[in-house]
C-alpha positions as a LaTeX table, in Angstrom:
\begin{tabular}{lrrr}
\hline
Residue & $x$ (\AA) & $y$ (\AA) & $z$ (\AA) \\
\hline
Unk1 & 21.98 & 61.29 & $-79.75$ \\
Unk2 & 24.54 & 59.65 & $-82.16$ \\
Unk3 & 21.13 & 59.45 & $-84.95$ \\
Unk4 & 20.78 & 62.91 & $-84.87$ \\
Unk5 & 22.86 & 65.52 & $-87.01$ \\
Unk6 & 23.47 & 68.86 & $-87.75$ \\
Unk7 & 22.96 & 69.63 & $-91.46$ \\
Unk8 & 22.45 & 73.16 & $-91.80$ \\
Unk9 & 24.57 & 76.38 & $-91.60$ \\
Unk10 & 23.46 & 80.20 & $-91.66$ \\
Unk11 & 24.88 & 83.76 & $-90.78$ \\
Unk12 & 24.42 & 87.02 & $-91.25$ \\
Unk13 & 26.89 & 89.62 & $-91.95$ \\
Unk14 & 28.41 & 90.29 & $-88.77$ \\
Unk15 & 29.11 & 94.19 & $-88.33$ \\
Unk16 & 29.10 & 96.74 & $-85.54$ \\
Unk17 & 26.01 & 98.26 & $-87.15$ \\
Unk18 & 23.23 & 96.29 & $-88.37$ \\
Unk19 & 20.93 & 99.05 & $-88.42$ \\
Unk20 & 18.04 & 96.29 & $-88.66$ \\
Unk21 & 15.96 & 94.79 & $-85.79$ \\
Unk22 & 17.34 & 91.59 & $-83.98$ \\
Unk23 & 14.39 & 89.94 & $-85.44$ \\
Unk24 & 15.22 & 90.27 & $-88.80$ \\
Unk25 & 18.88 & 89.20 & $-88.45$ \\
Unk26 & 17.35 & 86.13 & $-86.81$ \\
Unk27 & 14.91 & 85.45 & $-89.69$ \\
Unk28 & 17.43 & 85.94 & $-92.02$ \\
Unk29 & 20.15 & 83.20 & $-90.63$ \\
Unk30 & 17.21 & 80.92 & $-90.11$ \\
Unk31 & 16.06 & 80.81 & $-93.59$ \\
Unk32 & 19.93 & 80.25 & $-94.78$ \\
Unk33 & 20.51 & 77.23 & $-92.75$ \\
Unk34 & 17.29 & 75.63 & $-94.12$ \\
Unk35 & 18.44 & 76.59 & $-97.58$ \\
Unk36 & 21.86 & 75.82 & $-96.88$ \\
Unk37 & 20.22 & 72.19 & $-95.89$ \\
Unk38 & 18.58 & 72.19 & $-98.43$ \\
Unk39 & 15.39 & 71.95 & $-96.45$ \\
Unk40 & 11.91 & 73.75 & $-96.62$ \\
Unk41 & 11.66 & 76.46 & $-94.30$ \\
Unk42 & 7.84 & 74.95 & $-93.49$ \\
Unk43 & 8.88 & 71.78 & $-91.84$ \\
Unk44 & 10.81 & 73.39 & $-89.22$ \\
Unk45 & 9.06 & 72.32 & $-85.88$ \\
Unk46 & 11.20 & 73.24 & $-83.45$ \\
Unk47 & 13.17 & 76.06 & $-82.22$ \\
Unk48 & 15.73 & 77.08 & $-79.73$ \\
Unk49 & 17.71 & 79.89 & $-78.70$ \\
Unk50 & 19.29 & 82.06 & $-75.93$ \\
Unk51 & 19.79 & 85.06 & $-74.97$ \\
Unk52 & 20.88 & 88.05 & $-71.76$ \\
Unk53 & 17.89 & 89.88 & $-70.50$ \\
Unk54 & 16.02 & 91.39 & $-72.99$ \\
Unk55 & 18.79 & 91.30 & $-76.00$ \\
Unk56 & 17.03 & 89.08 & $-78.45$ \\
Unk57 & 13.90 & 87.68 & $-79.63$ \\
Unk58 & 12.40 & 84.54 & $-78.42$ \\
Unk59 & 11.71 & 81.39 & $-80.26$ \\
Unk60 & 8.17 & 81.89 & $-81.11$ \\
Unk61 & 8.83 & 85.38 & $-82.55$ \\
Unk62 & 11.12 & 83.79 & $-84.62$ \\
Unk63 & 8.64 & 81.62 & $-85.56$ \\
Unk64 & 6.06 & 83.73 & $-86.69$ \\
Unk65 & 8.35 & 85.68 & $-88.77$ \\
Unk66 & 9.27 & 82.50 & $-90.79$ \\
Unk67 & 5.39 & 81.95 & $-91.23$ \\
Unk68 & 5.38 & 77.99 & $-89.76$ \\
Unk69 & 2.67 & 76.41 & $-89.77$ \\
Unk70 & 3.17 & 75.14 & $-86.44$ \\
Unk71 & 6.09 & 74.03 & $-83.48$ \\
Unk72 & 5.96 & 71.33 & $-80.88$ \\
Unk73 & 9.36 & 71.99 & $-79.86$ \\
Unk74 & 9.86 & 75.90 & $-78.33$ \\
Unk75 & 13.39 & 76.33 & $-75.85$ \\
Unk76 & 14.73 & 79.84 & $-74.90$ \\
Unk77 & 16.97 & 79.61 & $-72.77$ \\
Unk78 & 18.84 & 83.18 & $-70.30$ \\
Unk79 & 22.19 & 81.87 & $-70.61$ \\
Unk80 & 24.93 & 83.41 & $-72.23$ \\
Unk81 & 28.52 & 81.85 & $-74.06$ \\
Unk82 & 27.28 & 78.69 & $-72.07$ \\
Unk83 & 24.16 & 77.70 & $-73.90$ \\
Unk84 & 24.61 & 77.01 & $-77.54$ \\
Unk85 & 26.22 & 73.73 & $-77.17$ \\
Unk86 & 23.47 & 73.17 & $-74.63$ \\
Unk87 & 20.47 & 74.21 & $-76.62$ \\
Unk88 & 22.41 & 71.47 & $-79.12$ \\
Unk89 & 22.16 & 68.92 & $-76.59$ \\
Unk90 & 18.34 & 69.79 & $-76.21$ \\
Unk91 & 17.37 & 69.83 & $-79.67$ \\
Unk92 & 19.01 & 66.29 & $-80.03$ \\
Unk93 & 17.03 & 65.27 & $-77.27$ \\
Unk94 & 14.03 & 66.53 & $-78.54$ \\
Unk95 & 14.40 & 64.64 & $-82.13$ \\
Unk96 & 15.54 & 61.58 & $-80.48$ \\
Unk97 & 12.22 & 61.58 & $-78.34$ \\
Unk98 & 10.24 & 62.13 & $-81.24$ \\
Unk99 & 9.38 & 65.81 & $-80.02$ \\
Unk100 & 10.30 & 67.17 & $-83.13$ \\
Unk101 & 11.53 & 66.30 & $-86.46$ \\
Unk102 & 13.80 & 69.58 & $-86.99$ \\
Unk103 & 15.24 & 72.08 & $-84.97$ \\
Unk104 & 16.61 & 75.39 & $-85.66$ \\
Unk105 & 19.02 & 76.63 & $-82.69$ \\
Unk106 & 19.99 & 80.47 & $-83.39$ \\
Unk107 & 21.59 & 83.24 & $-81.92$ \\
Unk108 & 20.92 & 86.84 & $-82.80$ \\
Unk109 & 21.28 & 90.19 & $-81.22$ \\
Unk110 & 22.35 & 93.60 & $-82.25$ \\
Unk111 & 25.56 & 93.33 & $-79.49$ \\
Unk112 & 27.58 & 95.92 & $-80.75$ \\
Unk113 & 24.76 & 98.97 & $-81.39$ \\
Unk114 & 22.33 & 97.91 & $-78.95$ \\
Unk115 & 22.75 & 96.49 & $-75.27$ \\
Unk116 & 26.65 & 95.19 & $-74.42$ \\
Unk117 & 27.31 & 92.66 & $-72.66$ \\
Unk118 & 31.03 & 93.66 & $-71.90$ \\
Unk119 & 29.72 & 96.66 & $-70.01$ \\
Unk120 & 26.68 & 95.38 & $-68.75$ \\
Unk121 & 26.14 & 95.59 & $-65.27$ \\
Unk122 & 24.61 & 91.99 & $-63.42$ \\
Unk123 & 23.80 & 93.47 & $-60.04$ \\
Unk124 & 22.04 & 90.64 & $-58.99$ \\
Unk125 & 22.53 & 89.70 & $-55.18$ \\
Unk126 & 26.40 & 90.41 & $-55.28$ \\
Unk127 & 26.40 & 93.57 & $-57.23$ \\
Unk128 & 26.25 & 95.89 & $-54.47$ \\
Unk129 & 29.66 & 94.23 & $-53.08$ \\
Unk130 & 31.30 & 94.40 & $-56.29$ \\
Unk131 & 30.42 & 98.09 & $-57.56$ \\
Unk132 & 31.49 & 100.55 & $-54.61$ \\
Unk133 & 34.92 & 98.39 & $-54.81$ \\
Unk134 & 35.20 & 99.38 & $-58.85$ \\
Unk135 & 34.72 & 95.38 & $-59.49$ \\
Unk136 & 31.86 & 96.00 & $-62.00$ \\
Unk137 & 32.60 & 94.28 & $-65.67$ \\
Unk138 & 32.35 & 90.80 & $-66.62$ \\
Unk139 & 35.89 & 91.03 & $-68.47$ \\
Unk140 & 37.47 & 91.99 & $-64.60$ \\
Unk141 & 35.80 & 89.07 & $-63.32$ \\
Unk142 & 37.43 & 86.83 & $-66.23$ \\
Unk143 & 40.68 & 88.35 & $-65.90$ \\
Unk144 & 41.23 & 87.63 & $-62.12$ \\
Unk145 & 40.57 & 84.21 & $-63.16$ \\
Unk146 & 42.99 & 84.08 & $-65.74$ \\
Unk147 & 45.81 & 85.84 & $-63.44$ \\
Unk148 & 45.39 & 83.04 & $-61.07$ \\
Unk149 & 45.37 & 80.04 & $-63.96$ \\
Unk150 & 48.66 & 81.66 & $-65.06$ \\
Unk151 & 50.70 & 81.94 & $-62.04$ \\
Unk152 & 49.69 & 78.32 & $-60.97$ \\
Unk153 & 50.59 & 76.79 & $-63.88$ \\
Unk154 & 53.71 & 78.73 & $-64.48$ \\
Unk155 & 52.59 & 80.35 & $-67.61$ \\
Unk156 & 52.56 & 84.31 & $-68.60$ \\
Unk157 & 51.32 & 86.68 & $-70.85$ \\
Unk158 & 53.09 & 85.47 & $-73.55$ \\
Unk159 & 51.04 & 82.36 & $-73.47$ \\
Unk160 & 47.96 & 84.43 & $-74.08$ \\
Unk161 & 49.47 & 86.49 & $-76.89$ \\
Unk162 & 50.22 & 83.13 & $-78.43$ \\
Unk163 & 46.25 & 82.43 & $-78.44$ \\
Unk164 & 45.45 & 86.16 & $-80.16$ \\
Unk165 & 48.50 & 85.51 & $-82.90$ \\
Unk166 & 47.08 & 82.09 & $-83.95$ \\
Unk167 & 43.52 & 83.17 & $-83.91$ \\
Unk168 & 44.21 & 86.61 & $-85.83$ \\
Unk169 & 46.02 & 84.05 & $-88.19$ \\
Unk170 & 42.88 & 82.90 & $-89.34$ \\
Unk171 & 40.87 & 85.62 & $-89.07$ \\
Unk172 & 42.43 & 87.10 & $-91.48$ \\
Unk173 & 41.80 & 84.78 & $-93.99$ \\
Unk174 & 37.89 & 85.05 & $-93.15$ \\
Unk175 & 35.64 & 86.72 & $-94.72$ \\
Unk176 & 33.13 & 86.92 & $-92.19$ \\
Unk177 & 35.56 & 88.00 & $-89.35$ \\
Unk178 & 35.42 & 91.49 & $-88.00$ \\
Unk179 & 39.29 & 91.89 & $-86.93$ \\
Unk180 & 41.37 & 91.02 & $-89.99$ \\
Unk181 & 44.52 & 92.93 & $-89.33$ \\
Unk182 & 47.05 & 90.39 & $-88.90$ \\
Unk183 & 48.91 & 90.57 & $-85.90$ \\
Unk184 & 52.52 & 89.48 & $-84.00$ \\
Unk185 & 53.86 & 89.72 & $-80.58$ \\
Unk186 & 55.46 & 93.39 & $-81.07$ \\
Unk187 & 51.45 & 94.21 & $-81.83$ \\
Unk188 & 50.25 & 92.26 & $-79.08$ \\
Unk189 & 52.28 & 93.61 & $-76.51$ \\
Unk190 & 52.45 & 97.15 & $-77.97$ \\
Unk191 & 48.61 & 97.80 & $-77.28$ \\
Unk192 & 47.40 & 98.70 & $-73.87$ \\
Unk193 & 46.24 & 96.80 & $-70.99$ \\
Unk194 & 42.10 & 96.66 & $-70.54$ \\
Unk195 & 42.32 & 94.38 & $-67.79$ \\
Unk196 & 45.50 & 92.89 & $-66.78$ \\
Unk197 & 46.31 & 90.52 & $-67.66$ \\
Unk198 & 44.18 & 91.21 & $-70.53$ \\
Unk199 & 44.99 & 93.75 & $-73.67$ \\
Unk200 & 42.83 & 95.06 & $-76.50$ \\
Unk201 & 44.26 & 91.74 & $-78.73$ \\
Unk202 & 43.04 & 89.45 & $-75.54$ \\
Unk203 & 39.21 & 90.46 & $-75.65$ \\
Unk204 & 36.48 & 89.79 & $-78.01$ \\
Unk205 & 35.05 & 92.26 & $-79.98$ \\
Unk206 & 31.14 & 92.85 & $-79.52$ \\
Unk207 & 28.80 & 92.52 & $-82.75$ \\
Unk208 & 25.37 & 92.88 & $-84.90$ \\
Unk209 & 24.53 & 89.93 & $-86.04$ \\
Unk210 & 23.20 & 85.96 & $-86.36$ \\
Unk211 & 24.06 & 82.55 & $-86.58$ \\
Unk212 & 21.69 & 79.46 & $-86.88$ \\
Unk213 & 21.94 & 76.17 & $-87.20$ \\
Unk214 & 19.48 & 72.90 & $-88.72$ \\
Unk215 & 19.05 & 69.62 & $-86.41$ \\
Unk216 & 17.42 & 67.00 & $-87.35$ \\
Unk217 & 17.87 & 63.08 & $-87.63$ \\
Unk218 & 20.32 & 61.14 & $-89.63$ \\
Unk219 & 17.57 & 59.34 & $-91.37$ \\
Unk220 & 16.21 & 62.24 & $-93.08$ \\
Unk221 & 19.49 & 64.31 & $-93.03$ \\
Unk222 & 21.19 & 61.74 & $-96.06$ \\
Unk223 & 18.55 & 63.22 & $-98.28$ \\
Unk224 & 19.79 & 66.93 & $-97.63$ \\
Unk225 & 22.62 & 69.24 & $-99.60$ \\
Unk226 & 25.62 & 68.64 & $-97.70$ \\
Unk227 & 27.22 & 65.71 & $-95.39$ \\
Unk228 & 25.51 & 65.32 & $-92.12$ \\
Unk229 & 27.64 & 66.04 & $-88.96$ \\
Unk230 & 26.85 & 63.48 & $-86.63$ \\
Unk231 & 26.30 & 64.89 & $-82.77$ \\
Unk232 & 28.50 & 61.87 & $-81.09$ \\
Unk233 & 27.80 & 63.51 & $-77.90$ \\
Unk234 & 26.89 & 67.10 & $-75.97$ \\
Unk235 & 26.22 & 67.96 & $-72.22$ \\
Unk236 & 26.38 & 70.98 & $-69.65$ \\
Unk237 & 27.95 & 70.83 & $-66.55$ \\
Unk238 & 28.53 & 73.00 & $-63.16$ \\
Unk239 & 30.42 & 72.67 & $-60.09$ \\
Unk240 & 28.78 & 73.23 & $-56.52$ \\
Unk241 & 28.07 & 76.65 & $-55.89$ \\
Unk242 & 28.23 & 77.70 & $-59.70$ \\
Unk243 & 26.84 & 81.65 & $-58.34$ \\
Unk244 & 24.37 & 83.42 & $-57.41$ \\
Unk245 & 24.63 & 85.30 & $-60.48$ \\
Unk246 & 26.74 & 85.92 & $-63.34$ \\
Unk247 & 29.21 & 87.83 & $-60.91$ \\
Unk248 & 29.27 & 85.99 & $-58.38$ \\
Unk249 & 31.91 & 83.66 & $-58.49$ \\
Unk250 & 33.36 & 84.05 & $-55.47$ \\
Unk251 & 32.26 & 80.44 & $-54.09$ \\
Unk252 & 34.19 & 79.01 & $-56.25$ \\
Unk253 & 37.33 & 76.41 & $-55.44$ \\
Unk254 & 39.29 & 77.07 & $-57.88$ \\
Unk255 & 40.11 & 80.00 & $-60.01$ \\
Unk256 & 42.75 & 77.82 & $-62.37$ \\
Unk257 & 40.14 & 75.23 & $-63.78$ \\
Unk258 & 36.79 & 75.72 & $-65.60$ \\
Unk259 & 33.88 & 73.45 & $-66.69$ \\
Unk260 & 35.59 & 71.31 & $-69.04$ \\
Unk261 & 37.58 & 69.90 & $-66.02$ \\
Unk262 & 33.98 & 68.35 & $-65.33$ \\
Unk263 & 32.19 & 67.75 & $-68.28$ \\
Unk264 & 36.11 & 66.14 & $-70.09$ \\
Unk265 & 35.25 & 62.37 & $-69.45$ \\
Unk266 & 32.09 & 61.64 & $-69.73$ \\
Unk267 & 31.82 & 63.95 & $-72.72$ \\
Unk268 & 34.70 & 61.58 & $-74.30$ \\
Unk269 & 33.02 & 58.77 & $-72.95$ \\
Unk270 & 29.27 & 59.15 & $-74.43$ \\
Unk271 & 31.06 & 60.51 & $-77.93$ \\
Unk272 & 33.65 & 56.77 & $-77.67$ \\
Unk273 & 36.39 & 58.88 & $-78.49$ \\
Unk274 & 39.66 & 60.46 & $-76.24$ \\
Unk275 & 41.31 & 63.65 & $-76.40$ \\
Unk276 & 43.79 & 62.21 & $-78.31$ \\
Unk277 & 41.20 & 61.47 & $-81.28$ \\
Unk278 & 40.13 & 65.32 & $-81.81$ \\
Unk279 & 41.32 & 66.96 & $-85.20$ \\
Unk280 & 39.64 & 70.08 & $-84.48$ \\
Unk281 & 38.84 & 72.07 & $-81.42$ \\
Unk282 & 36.44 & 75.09 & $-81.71$ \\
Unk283 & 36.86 & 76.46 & $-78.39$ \\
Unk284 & 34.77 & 79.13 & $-76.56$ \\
Unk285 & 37.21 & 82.18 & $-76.27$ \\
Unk286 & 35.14 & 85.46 & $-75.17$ \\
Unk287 & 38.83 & 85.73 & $-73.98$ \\
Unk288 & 42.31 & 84.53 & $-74.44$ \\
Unk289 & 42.64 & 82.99 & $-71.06$ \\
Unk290 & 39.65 & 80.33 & $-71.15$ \\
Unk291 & 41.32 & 78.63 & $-74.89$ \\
Unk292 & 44.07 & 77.65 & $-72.49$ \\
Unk293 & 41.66 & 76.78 & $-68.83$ \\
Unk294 & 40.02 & 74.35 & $-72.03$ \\
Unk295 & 42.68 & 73.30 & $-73.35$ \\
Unk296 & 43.78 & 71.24 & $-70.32$ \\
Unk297 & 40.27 & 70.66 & $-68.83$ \\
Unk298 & 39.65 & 68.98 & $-72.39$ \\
Unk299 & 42.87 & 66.55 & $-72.01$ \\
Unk300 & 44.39 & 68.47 & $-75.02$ \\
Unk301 & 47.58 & 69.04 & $-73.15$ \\
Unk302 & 49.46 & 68.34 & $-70.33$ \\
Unk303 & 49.03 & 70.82 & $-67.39$ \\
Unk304 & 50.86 & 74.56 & $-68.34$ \\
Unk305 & 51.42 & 73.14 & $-71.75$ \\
Unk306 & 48.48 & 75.27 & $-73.08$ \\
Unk307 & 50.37 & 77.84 & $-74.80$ \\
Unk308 & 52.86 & 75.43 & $-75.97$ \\
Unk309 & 50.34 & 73.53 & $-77.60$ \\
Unk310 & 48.82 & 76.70 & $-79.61$ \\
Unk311 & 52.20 & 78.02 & $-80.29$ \\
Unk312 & 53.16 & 73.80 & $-82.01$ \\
Unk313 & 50.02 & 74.60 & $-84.34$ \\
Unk314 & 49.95 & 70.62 & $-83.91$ \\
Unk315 & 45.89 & 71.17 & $-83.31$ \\
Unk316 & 43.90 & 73.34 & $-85.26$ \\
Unk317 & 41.83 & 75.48 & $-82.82$ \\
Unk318 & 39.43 & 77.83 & $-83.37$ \\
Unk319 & 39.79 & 78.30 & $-87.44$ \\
Unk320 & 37.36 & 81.01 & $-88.26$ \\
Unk321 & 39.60 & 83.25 & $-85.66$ \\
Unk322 & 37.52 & 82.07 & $-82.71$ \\
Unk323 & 34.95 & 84.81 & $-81.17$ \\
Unk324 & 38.32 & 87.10 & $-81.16$ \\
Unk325 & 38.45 & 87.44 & $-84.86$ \\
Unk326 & 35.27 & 86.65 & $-86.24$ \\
Unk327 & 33.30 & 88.55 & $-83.14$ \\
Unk328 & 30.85 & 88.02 & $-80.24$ \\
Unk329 & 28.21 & 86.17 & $-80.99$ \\
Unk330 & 27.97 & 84.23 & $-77.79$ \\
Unk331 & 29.81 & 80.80 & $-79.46$ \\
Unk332 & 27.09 & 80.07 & $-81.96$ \\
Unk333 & 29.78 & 80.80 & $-85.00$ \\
Unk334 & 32.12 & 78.75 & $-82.87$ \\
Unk335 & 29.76 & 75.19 & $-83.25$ \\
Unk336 & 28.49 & 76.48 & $-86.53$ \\
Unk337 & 32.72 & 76.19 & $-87.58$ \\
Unk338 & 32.95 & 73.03 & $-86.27$ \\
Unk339 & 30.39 & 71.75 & $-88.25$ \\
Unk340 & 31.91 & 73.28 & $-91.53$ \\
Unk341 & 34.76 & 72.13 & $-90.76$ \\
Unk342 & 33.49 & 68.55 & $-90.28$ \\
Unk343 & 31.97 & 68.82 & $-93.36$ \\
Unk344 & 35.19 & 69.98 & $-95.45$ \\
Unk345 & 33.84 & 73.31 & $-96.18$ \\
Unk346 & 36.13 & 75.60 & $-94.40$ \\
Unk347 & 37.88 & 76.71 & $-97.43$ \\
Unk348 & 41.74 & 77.77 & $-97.26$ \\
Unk349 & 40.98 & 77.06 & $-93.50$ \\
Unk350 & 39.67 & 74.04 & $-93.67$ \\
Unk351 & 41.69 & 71.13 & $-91.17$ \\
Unk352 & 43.50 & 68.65 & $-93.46$ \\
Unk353 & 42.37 & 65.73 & $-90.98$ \\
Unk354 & 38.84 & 66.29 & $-89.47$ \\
Unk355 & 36.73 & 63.18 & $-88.64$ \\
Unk356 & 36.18 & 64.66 & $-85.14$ \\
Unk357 & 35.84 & 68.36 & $-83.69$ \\
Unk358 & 35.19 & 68.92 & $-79.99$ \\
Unk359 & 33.17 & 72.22 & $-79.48$ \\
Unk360 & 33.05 & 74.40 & $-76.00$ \\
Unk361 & 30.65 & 76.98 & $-74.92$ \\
Unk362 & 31.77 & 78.98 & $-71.93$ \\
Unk363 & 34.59 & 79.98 & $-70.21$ \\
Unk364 & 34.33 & 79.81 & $-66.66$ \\
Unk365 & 32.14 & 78.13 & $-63.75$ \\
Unk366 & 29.66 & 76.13 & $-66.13$ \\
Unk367 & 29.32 & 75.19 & $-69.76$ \\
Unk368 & 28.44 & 72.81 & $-72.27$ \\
Unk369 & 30.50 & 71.14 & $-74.97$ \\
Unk370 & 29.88 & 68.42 & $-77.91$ \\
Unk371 & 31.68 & 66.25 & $-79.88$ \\
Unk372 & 30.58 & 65.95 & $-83.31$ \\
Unk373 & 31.76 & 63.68 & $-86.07$ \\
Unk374 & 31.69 & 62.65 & $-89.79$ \\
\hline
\end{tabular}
């Protein structure tokens, strides 16, 4: 995986009106990370993406829209925040095996105008236990979690304010980001509860838009625009019982940890670096509570020292403003940072060290993460 790299960027304007079919936005981000590559459009053979239901297009529509002459790579995957570090993971498989030569991974939906996730209903085979009780949105589900994470570890709210400060912090410095109003702790705590623990500050907000990204091997990436961001090492991982769907997490042992508790050491160990070697963490955060569950699953910090650490500003984390400031688009923008960032081109944002960025996707039960490098 380590011979494979990502070389190419591309986004859309994010906005809470596209007024333009998912497939277009898709197109469009597709045809920027090629050009941001520096890479013609008609050697793509490979494509991956994700989506929830029936929110985006799949790979092949994509595909047809940038007129290639052919794929022999095709992945969609129905996974949410936890697949675009996976669908990484896949593509570098893929180009490693000699499946393909390069792989586009996007995301795109119109999440804002069209379908919402945030109050979507999952019925699935534990919806009708959930709903007559009033237990019916993900962000409920996400803030029982984080209730239980804080009273265990002996942190409060004021260690999730700290996460919405230092991520507004950057936001507004971004052009792309959707909430630029900058933000302190009389703010955060002056605007109401949604979900308590959770305020208006604490969730992300939903958006139109795309994000892709160019894979493709280290061999033919030093020929391309910008530096290559090598993939070190990515992977998913569950626990037992991960649900029997995206509400049910009832089977699960405990509500204080998430995925990166499971996927911390070997993810370190394939990438041959520690937690103490990470300059920049781009960290899934559909919420404020999950930067701090993967903040100590990661090895970042000491157990309860989660705010602590954010407050210190001794780690850059999240420096496009994280899925809070820049908006919802499932954690592709959150890899697609970490690989400017690698790359030196974040601008005033831009990490003063940053030889090695660990990435998250997902907040709770399961999720993937990578480590890239320079």
């Amino acid at each position: 995986m380590s011979e494979v790299a990502v070389v190419g960027v591309g986004y859309t304007r994010f906005s809470r009106e596209s007024a333009r079919p998912v497939l277009d936005l898709a197109a469009e981000a597709a045809v920027a990370a090629c050009d941001d590559a520096g890479l013609p459009v008609h050697e793509v053979d490979g494509i991956a993406s994700h989506m929830i239901g029936h929110d985006s297009e799949n790979a092949q529509a994509v595909a047809t829209a940038l007129a290639l002459p052919g794929l022999r790579c095709v992945l969609d995957l129905n996974q949410a925040g936890q697949a675009p570090c996976n669908l990484l993971a896949h593509a570098a498989a893929s180009i490693s095996a000699g499946l393909a030569n390069h792989v586009l991974i996007f995301r795109a939906l119109n999440g804002r105008s069209g379908p919402k996730v945030g109050s979507a209903r999952f019925p699935g085979r534990g919806g009708q236990f959930r709903y007559p009780i009033g237990y019916d949105s993900y962000l409920m589900y996400i803030a029982m979690w984080a209730r239980r994470y804080l009273h265990e570890t002996g942190q409060d709210e004021r260690d999730l304010a700290a996460v919405a400060i230092a991520h507004r912090e950057y936001a507004v410095r971004n052009e792309r980001a959707i909430r630029r109003t900058p933000l302190d702790l009389d703010g955060y705590f002056s605007s109401s509860y949604v979900a308590e623990p959770f305020r208006v500050a604490d969730c992300t907000p939903e958006v139109d838009g795309a994000c892709a990204l160019l894979v493709t091997s280290m061999e033919r990436a030093r020929d391309l625009c910008h530096p290559p961001v090598r993939i070190a090492a990515a992977a998913y991982r569950t626990g037992p019982r991960p649900g029997l769907d995206i509400g049910d997490h009832v089977l699960t042992d405990d509500y204080t940890r998430n995925f990166t508790d499971l996927i911390r050491d070997d993810l370190f160990g394939r990438a041959g670096v520690t937690p103490a070697d990470v300059d920049v963490a781009c960290l899934y955060d559909c919420f404020t509570g999950p930067v701090l569950m993967s903040l100590e699953g990661l090895g970042l910090c000491d157990r309860g020292g989660a705010g602590e650490l954010v407050r210190s500003g001794r780690l850059p984390i999240n420096p496009h403003g994280g899925l809070l400031g820049e908006g919802y688009l499932h954690g592709m923008n959150t890899l697609a940072e970490a690989v400017l960032q690698i790359q030196g081109r974040g601008g005033d944002r831009q990490a003063a060290k940053h030889e090695v960025a660990v990435v998250t996707s997902g907040g709770l039960m399961d999720g993937s993460a990578a480590v890239l490098t320079n």
